[in-house]
Jmol script that loads the backbone (N, CA, C; Angstrom):
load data "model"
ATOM      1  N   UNK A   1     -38.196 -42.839  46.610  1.00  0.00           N
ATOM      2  CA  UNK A   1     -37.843 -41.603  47.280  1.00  0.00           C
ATOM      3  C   UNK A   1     -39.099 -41.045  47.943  1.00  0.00           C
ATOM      4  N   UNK A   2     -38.999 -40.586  49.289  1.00  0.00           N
ATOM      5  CA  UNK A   2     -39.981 -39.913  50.024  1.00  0.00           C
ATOM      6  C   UNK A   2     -40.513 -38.811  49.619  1.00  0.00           C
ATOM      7  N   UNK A   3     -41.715 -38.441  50.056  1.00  0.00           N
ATOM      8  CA  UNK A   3     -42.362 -37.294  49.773  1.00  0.00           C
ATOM      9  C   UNK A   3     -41.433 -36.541  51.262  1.00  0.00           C
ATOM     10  N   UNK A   4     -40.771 -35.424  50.804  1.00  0.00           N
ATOM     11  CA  UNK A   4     -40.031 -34.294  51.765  1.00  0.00           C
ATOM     12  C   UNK A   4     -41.136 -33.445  52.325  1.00  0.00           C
ATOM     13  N   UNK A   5     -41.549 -33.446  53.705  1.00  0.00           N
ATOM     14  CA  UNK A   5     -42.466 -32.295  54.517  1.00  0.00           C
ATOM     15  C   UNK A   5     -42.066 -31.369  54.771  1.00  0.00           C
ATOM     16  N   UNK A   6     -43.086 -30.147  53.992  1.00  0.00           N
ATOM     17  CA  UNK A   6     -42.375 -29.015  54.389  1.00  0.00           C
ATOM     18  C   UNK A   6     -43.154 -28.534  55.437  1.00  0.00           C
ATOM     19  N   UNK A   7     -42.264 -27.864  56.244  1.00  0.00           N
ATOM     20  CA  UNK A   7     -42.432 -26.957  57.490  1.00  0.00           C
ATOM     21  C   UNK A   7     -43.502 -26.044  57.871  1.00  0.00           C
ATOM     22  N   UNK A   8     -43.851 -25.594  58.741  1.00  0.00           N
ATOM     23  CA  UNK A   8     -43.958 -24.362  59.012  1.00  0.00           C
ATOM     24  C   UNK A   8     -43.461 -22.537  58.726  1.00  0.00           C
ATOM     25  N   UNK A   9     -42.363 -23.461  58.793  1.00  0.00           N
ATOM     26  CA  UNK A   9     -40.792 -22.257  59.375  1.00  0.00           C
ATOM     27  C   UNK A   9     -40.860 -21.746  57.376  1.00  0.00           C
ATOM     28  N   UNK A  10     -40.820 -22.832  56.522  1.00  0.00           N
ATOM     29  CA  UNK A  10     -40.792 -22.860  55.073  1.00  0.00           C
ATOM     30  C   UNK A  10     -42.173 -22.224  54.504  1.00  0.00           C
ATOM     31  N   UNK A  11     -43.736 -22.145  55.040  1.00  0.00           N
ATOM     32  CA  UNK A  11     -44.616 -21.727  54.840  1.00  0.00           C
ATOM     33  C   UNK A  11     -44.523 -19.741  54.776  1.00  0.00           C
ATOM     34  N   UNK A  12     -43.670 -19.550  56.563  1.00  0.00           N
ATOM     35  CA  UNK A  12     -43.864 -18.549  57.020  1.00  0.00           C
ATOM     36  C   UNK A  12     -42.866 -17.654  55.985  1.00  0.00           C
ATOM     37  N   UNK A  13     -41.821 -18.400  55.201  1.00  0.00           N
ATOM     38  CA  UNK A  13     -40.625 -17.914  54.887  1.00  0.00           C
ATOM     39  C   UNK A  13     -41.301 -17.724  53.190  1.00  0.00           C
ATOM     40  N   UNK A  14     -42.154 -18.276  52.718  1.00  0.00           N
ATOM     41  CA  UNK A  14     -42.577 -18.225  51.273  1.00  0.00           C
ATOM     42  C   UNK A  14     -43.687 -16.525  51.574  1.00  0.00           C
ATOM     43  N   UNK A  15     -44.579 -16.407  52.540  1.00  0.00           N
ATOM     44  CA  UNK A  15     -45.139 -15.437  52.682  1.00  0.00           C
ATOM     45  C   UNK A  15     -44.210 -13.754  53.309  1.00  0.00           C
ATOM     46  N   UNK A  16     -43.014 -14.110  53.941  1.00  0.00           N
ATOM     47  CA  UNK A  16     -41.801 -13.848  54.405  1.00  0.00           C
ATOM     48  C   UNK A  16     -42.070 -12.005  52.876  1.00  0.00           C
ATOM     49  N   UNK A  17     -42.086 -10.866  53.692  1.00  0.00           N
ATOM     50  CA  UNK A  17     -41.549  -9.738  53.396  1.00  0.00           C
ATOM     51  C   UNK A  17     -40.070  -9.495  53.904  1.00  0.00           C
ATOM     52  N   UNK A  18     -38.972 -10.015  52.052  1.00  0.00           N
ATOM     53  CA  UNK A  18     -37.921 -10.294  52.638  1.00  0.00           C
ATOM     54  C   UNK A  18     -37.167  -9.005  52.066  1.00  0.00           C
ATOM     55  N   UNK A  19     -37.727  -7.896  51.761  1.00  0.00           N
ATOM     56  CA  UNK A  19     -37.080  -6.514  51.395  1.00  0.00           C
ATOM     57  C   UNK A  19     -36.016  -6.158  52.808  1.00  0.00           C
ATOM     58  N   UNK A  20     -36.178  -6.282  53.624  1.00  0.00           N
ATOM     59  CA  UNK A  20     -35.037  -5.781  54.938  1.00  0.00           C
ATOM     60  C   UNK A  20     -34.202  -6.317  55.265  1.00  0.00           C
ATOM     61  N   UNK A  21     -34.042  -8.087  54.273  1.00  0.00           N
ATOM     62  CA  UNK A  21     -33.471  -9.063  54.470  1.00  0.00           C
ATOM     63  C   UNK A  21     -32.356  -9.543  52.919  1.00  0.00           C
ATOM     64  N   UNK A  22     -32.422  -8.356  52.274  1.00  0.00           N
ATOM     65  CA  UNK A  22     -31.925  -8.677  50.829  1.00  0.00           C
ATOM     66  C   UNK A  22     -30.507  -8.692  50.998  1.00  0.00           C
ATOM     67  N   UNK A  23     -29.395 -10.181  50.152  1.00  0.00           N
ATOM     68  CA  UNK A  23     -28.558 -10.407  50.669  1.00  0.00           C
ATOM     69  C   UNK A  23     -27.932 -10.956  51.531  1.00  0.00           C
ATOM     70  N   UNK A  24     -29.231 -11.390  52.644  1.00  0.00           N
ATOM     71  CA  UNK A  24     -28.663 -12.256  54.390  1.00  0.00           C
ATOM     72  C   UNK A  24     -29.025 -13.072  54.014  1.00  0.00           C
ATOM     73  N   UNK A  25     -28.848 -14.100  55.301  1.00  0.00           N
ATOM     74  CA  UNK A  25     -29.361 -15.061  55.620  1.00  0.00           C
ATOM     75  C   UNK A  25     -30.491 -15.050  57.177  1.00  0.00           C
ATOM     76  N   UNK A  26     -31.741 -15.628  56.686  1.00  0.00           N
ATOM     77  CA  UNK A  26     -32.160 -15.167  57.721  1.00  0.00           C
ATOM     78  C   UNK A  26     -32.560 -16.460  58.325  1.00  0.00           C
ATOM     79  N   UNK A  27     -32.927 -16.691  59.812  1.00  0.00           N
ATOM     80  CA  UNK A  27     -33.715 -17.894  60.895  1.00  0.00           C
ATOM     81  C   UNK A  27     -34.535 -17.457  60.992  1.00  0.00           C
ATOM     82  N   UNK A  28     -35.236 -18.675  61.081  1.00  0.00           N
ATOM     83  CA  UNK A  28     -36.557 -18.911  60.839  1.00  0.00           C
ATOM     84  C   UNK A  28     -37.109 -19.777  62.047  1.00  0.00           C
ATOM     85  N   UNK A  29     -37.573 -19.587  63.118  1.00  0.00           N
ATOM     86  CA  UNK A  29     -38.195 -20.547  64.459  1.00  0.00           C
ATOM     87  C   UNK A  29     -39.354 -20.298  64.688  1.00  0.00           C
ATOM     88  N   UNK A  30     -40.485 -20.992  64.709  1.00  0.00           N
ATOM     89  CA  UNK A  30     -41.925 -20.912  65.545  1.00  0.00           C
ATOM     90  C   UNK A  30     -42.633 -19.812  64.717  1.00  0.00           C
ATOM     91  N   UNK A  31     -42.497 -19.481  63.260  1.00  0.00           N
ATOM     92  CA  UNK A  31     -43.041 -18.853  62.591  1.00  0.00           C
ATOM     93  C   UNK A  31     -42.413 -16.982  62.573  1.00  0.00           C
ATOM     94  N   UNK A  32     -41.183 -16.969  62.793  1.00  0.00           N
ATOM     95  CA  UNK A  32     -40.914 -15.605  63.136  1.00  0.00           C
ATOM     96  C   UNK A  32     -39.355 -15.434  62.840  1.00  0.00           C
ATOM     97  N   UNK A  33     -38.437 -14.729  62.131  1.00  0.00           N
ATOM     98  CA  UNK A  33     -37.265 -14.132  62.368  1.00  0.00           C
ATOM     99  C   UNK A  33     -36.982 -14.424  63.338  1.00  0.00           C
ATOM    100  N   UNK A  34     -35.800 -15.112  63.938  1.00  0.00           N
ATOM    101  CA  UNK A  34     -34.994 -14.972  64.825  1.00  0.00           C
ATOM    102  C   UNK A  34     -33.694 -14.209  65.361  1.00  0.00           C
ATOM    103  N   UNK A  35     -32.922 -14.218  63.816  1.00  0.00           N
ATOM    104  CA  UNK A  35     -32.206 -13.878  63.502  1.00  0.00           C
ATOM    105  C   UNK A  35     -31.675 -13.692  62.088  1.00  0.00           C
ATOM    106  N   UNK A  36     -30.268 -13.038  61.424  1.00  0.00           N
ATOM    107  CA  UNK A  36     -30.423 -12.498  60.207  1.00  0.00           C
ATOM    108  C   UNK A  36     -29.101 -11.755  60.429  1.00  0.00           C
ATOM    109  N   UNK A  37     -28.023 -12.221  58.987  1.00  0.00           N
ATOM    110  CA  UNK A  37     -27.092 -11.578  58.504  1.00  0.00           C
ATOM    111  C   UNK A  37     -26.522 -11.625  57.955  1.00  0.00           C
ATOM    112  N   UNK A  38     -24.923 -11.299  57.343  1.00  0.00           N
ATOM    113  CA  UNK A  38     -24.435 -11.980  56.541  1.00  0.00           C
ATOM    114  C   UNK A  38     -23.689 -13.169  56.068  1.00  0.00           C
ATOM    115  N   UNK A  39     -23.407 -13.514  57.725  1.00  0.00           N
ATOM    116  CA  UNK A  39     -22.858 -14.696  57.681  1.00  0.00           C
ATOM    117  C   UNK A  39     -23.580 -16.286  58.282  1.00  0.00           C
ATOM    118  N   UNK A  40     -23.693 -16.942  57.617  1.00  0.00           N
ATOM    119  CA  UNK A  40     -25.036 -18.072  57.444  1.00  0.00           C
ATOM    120  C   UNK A  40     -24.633 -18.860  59.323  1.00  0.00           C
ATOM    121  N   UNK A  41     -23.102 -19.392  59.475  1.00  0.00           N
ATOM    122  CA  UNK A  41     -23.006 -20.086  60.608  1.00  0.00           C
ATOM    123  C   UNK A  41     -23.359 -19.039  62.138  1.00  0.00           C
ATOM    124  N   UNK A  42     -23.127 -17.545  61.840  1.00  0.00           N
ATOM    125  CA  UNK A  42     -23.294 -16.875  62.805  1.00  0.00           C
ATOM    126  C   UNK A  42     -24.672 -16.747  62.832  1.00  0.00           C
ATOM    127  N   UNK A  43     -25.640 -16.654  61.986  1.00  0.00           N
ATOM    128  CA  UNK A  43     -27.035 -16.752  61.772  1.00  0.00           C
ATOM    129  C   UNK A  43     -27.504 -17.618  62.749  1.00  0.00           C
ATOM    130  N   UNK A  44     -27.184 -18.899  62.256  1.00  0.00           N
ATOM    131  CA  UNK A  44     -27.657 -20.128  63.053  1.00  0.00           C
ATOM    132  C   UNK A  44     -27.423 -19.729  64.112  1.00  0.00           C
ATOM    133  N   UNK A  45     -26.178 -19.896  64.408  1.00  0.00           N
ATOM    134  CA  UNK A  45     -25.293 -19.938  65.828  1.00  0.00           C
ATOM    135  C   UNK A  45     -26.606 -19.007  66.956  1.00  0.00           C
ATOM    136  N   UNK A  46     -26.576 -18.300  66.491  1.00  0.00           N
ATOM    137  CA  UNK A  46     -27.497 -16.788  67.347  1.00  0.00           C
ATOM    138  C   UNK A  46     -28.915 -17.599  67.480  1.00  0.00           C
ATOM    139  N   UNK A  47     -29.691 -17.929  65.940  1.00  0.00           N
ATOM    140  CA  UNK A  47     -30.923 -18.231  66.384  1.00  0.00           C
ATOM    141  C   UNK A  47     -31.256 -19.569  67.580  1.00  0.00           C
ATOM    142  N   UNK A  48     -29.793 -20.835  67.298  1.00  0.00           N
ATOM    143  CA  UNK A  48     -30.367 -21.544  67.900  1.00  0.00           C
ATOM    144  C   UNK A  48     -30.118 -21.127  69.491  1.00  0.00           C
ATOM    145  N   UNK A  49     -29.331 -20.023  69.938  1.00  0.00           N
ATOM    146  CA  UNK A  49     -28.877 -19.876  71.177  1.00  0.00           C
ATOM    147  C   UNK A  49     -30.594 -18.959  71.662  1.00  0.00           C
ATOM    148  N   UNK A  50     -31.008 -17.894  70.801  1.00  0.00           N
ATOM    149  CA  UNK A  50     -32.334 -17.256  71.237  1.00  0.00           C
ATOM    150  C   UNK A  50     -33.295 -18.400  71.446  1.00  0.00           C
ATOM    151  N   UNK A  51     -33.105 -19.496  70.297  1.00  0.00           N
ATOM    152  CA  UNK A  51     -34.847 -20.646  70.681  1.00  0.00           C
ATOM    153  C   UNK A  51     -34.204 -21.802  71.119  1.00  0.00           C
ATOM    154  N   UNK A  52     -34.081 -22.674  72.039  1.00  0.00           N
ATOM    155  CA  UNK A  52     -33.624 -23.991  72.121  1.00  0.00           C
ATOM    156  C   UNK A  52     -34.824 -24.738  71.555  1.00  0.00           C
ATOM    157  N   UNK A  53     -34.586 -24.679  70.157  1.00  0.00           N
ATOM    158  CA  UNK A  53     -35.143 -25.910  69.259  1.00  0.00           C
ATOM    159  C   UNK A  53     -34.355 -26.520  68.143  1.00  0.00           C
ATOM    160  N   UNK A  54     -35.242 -27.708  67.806  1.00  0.00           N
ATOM    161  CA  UNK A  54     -34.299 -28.112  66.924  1.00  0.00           C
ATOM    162  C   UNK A  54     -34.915 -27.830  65.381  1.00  0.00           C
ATOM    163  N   UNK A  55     -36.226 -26.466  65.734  1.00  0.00           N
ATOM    164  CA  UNK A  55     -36.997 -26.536  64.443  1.00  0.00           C
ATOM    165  C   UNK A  55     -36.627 -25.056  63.708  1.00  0.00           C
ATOM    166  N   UNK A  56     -35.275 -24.954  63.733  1.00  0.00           N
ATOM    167  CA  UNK A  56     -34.424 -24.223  62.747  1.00  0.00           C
ATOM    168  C   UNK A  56     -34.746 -24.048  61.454  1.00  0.00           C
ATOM    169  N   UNK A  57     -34.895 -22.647  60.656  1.00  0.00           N
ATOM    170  CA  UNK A  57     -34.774 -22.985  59.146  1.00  0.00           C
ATOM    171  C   UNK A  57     -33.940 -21.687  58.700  1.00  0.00           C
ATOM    172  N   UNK A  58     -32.821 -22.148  58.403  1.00  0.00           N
ATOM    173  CA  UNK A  58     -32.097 -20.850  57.399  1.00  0.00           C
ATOM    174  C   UNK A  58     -32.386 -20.697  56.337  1.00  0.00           C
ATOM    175  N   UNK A  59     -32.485 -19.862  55.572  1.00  0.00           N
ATOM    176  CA  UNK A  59     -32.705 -19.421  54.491  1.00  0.00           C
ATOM    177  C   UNK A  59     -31.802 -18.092  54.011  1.00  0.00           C
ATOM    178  N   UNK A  60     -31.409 -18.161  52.297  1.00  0.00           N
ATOM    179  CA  UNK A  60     -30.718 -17.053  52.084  1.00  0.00           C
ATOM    180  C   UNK A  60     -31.986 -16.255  51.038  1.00  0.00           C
ATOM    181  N   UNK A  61     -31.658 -14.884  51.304  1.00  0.00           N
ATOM    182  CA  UNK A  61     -32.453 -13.932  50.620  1.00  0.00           C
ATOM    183  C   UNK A  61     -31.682 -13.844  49.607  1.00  0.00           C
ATOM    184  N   UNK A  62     -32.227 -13.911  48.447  1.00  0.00           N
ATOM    185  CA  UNK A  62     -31.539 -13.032  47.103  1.00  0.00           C
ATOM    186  C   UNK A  62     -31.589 -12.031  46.638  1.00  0.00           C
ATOM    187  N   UNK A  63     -30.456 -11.701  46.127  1.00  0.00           N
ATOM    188  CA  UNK A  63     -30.276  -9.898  45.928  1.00  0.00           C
ATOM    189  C   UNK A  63     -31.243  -9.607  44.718  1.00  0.00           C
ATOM    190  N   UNK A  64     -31.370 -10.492  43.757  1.00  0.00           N
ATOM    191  CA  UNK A  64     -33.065 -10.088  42.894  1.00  0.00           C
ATOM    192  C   UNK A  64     -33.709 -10.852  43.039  1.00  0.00           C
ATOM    193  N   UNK A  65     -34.936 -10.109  42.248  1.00  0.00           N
ATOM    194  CA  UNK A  65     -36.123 -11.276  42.684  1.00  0.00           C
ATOM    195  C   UNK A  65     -36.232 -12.498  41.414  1.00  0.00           C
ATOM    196  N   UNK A  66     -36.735 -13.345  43.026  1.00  0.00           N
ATOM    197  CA  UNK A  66     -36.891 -14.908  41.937  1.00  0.00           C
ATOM    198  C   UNK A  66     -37.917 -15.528  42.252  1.00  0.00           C
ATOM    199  N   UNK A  67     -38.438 -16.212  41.400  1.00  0.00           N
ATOM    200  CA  UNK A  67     -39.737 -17.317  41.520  1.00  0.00           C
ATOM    201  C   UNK A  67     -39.794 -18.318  41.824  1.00  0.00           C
ATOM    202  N   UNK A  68     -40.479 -18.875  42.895  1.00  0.00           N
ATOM    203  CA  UNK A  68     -40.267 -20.144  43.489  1.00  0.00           C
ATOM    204  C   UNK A  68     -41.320 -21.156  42.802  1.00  0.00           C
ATOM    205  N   UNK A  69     -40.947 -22.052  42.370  1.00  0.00           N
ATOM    206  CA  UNK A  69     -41.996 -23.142  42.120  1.00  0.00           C
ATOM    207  C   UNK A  69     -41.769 -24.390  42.816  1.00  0.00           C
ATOM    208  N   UNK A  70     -43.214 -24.885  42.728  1.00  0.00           N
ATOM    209  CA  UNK A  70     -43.736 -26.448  43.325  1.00  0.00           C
ATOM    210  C   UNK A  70     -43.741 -27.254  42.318  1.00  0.00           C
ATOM    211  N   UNK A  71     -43.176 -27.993  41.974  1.00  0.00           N
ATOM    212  CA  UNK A  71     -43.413 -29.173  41.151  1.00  0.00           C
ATOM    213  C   UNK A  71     -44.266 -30.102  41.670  1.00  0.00           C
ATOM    214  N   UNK A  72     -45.087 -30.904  40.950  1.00  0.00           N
ATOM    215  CA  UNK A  72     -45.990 -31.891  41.199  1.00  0.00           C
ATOM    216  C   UNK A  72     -45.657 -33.050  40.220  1.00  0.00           C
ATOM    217  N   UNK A  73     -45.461 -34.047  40.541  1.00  0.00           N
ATOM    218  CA  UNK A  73     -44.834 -34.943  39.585  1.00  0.00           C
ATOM    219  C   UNK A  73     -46.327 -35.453  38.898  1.00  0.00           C
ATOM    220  N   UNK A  74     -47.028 -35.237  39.140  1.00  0.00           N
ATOM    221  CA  UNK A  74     -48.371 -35.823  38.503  1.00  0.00           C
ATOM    222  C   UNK A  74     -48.690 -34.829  37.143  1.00  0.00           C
ATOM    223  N   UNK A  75     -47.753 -33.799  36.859  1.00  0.00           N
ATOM    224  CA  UNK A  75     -48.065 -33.203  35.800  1.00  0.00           C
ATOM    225  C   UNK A  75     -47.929 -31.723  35.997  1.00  0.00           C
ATOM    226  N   UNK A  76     -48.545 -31.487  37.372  1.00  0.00           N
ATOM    227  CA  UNK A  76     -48.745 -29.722  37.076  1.00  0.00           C
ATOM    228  C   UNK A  76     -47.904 -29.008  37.782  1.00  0.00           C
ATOM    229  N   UNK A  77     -47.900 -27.657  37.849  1.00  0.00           N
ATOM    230  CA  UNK A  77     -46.893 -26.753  38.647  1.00  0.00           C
ATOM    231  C   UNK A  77     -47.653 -25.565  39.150  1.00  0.00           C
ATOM    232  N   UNK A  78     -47.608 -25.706  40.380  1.00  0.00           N
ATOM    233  CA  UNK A  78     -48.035 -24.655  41.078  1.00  0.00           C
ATOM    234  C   UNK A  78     -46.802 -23.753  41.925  1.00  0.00           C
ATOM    235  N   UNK A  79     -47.116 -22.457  41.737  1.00  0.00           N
ATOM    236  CA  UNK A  79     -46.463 -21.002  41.877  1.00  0.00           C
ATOM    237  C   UNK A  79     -46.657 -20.847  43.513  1.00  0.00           C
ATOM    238  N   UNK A  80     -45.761 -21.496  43.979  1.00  0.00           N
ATOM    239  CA  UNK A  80     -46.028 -20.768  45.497  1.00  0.00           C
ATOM    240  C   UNK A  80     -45.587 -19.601  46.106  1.00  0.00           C
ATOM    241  N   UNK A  81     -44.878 -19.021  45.433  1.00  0.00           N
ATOM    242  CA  UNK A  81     -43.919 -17.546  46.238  1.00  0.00           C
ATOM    243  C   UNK A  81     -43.036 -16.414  44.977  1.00  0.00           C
ATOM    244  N   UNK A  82     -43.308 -15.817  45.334  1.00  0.00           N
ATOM    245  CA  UNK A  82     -42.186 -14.725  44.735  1.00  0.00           C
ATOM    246  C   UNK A  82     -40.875 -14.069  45.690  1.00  0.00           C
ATOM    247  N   UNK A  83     -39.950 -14.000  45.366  1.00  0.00           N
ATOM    248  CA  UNK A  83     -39.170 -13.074  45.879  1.00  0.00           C
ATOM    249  C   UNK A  83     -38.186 -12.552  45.760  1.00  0.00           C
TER     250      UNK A  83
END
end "model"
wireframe off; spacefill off
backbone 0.3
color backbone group
């Protein structure tokens, strides 16, 4: 199994102040909100019509906060995000 590359769009979204976003779904293009709401296909739909790319990232906000971790299969775990 491949090592999975993460993004940009996934960098910007771990540092991501997602308090205005609690509950949506938000797009994610070229490091910036695109778009954002409650419904995930209308989300898309909107962001990919604002960016013609194909470097899309949806993401859903959760209504509490949760901890994101990195697994490292070599043993350790590193804490990349809160939210």
């Amino acid at each position: 199994m491949g090592k999975v590359k993460q993004t940009s769009n996934y960098d910007y979204f771990i540092k991501l102040d997602t308090k205005p976003y609690i509950g949506e779904w938000v797009a994610i293009a070229d490091k910036k909100v695109v778009s954002h709401g409650k419904d995930a296909q209308e989300v898309y739909k909107k962001a990919r019509q604002k960016n013609r790319t194909d470097q899309v990232s949806l993401a859903k906000v959760p209504e509490e906060e949760i901890l994101v971790l990195k697994l490292d299969y070599r043993g350790g775990t590193t804490i990349t995000g809160s939210h």
